[in-house]
C-alpha positions as CSV (number, residue, x, y, z in Angstrom):
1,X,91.7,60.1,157.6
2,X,93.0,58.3,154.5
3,X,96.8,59.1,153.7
4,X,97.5,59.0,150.0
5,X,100.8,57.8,148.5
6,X,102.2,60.9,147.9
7,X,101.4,62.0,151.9
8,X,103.3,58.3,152.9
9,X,106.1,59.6,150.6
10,X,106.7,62.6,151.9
11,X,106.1,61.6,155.6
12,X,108.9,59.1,155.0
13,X,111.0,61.3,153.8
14,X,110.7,64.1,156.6
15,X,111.4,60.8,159.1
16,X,114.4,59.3,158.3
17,X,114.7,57.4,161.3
18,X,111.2,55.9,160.8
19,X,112.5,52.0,160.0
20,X,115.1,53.0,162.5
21,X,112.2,52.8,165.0
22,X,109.9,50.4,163.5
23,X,113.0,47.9,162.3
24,X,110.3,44.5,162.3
25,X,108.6,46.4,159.0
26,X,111.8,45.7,157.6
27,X,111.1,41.9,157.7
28,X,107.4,42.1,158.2
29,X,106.5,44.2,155.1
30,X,106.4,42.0,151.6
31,X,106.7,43.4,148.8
32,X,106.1,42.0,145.2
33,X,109.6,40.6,143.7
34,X,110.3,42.5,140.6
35,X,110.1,39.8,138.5
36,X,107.1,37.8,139.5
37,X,107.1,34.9,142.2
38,X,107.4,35.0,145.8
39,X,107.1,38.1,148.0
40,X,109.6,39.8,149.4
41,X,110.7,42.2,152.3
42,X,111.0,46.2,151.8
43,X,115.3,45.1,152.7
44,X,115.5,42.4,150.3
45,X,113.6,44.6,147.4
46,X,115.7,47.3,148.3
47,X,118.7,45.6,147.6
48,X,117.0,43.9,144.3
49,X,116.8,47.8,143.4
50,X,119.7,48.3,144.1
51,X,121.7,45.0,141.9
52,X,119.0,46.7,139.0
53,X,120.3,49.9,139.1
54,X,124.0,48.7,139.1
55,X,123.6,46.5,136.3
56,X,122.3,49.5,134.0
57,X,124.9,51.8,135.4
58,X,127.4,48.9,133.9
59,X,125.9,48.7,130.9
60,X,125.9,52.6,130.5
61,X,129.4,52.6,131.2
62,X,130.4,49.5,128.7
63,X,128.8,51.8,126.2
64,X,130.8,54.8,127.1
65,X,134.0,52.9,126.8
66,X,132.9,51.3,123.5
67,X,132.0,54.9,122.1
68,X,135.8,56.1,123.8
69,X,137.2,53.5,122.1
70,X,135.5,54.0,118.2
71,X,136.4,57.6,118.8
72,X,139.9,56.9,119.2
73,X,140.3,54.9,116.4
74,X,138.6,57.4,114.1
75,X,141.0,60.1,115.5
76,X,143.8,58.0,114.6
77,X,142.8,57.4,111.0
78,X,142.5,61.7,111.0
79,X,145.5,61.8,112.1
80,X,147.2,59.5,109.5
81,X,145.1,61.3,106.6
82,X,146.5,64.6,107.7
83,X,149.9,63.5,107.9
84,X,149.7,62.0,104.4
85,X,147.4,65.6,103.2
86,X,150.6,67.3,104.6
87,X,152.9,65.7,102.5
88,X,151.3,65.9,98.8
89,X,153.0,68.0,96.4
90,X,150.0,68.5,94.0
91,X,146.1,68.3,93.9
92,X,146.4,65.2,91.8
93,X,148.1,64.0,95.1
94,X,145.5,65.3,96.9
95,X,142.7,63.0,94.9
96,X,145.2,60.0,95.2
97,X,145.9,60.1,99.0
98,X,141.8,60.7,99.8
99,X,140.8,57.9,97.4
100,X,143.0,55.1,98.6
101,X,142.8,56.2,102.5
102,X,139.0,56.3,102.0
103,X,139.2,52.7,100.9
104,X,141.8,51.1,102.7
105,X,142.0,53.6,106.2
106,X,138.5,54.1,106.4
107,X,137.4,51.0,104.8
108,X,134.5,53.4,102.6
109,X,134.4,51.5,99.4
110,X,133.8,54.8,96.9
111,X,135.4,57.4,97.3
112,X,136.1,60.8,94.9
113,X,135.8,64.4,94.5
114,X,134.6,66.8,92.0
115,X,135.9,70.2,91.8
116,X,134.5,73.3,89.9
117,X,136.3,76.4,91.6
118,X,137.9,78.6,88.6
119,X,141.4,78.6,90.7
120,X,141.6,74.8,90.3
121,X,140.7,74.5,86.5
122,X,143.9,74.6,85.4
123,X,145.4,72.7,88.1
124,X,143.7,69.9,89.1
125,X,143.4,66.6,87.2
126,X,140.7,66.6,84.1
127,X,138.4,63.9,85.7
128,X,137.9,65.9,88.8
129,X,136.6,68.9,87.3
130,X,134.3,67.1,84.9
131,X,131.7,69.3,84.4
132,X,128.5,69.1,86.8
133,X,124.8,70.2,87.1
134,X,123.7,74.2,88.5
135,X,121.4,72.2,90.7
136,X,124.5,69.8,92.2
137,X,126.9,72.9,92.8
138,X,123.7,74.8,94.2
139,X,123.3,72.0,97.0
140,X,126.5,71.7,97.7
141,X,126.4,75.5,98.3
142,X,123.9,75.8,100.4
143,X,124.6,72.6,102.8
144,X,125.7,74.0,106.5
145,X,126.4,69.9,107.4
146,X,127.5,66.9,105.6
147,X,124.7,65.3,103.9
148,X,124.2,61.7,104.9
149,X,121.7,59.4,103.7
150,X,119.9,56.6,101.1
151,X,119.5,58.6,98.2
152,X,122.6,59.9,95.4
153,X,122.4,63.8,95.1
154,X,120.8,64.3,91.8
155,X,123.2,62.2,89.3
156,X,126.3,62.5,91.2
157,X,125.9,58.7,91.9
158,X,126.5,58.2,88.3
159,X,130.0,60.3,89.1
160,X,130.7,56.3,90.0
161,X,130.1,54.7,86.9
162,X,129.0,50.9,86.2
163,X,129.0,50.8,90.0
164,X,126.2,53.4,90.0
165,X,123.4,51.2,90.5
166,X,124.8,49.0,93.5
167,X,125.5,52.0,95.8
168,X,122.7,52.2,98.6
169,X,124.0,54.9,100.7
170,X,126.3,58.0,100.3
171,X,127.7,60.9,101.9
172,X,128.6,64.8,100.9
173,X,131.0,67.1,102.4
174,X,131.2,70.5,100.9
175,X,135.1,71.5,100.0
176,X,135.4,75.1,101.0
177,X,137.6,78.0,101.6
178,X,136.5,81.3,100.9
179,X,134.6,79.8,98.8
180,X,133.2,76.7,97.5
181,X,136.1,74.7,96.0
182,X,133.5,71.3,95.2
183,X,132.7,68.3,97.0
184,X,133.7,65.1,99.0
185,X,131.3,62.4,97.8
186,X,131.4,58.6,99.7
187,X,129.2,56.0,98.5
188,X,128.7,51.9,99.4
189,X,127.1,49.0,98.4
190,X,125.9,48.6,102.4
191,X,122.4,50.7,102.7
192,X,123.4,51.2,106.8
193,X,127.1,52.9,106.2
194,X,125.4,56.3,105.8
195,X,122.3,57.0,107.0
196,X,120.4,60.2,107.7
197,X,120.4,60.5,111.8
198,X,124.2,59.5,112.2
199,X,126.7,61.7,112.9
200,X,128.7,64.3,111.0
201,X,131.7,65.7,112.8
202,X,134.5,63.8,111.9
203,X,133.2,64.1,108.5
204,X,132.8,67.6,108.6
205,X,136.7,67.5,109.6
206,X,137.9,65.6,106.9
207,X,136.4,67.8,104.6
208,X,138.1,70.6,106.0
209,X,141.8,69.1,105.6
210,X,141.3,68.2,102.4
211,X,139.7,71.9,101.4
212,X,143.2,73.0,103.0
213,X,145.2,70.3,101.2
214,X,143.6,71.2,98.2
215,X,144.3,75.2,98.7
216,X,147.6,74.8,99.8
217,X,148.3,73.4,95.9
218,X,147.0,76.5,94.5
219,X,149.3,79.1,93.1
């Protein structure tokens, strides 16, 4: 009777102590090196294996570290924008602090927001209630996520002016409380700083302070 590779396999591993008592197959057995060349024993391929298997686990764990390490620093710059959020007196501080921490804290070129709420009319600075399209304010409305990606949101790329036709990526964040207040819109001249598949929670965060910020200026 013919054993199939699946039978061996199983064998083997119902004896444990098979090499135990054949220990010359150890030596005697060659194997294929992994990468090409001269044969090898079942031992010395094991431990081959074995170096391979390390060396991803290493690299898995250089990655982890590497991912610890960006998410530290983007909790830190949070953390700095909510303790300046904290401290503004007025939604026109509200606008300044997000702009120049967009630029300088989270190194994102373009930065602004538009807001169309009837609460903040009256209060918030002329150029940031500029009026804007049914068909913006209805996106905006209905996004659950940031929107990330290569392509301005109907014309709110134009929201940038001359710079309008360099930006090649952009990102929305819906301001809310109870309602809609208006939106969080980041754009660059670099096509891969926002991009559809990356992701959206600290952005979703950010949005949120500054909806707060921006609430807690309202009579």
């Amino acid at each position: 009777m013919t054993l199939d590779a699946t039978q061996i396999a199983e064998y083997l591993k119902k004896n444990p102590d098979f090499f135990e008592n054949n220990i010359a197959l150890l030596t005697d057995v060659a194997l294929p090196h992994p990468h090409g060349g001269r044969a090898v024993s079942i031992s010395e391929r094991q431990v081959l294996a074995l170096r391979e298997k390390n060396r991803l686990i290493e690299t898995k764990l250089a990655e982890l570290i590497q991912f610890g390490e960006e998410n530290d620093a983007i909790s830190e710059k949070i953390h700095r924008l909510s303790c300046a959020l904290i401290a503004c007196r007025s939604i026109d501080d509200v606008l300044a602090t997000v702009t120049s921490h967009m630029q300088e804290t989270f190194v994102v070129p373009h930065a602004l927001i538009r807001l169309w709420h009837p609460s903040l009319i009256s209060a918030a600075p002329s150029e940031a209630t500029l009026e804007t399209t049914t068909e913006v304010r209805d996106f905006v409305e209905a996004m659950k996520i940031p929107y990330c990606g290569h392509h301005p949101v109907y014309e709110t790329n134009r929201w940038f002016g001359e710079m309008a036709p360099h930006l090649k990526s952009f990102a929305m964040a819906r301001l809310t409380g109870d309602e809609t207040l208006g939106v969080l819109l980041l754009a660059s001249e670099d096509g891969q700083r926002f991009y559809p598949e990356m992701g959206t929670l600290y952005l979703t965060r950010i949005a949120e302070l500054i909806s707060a910020a921006i609430k807690a200026q309202v009579p």
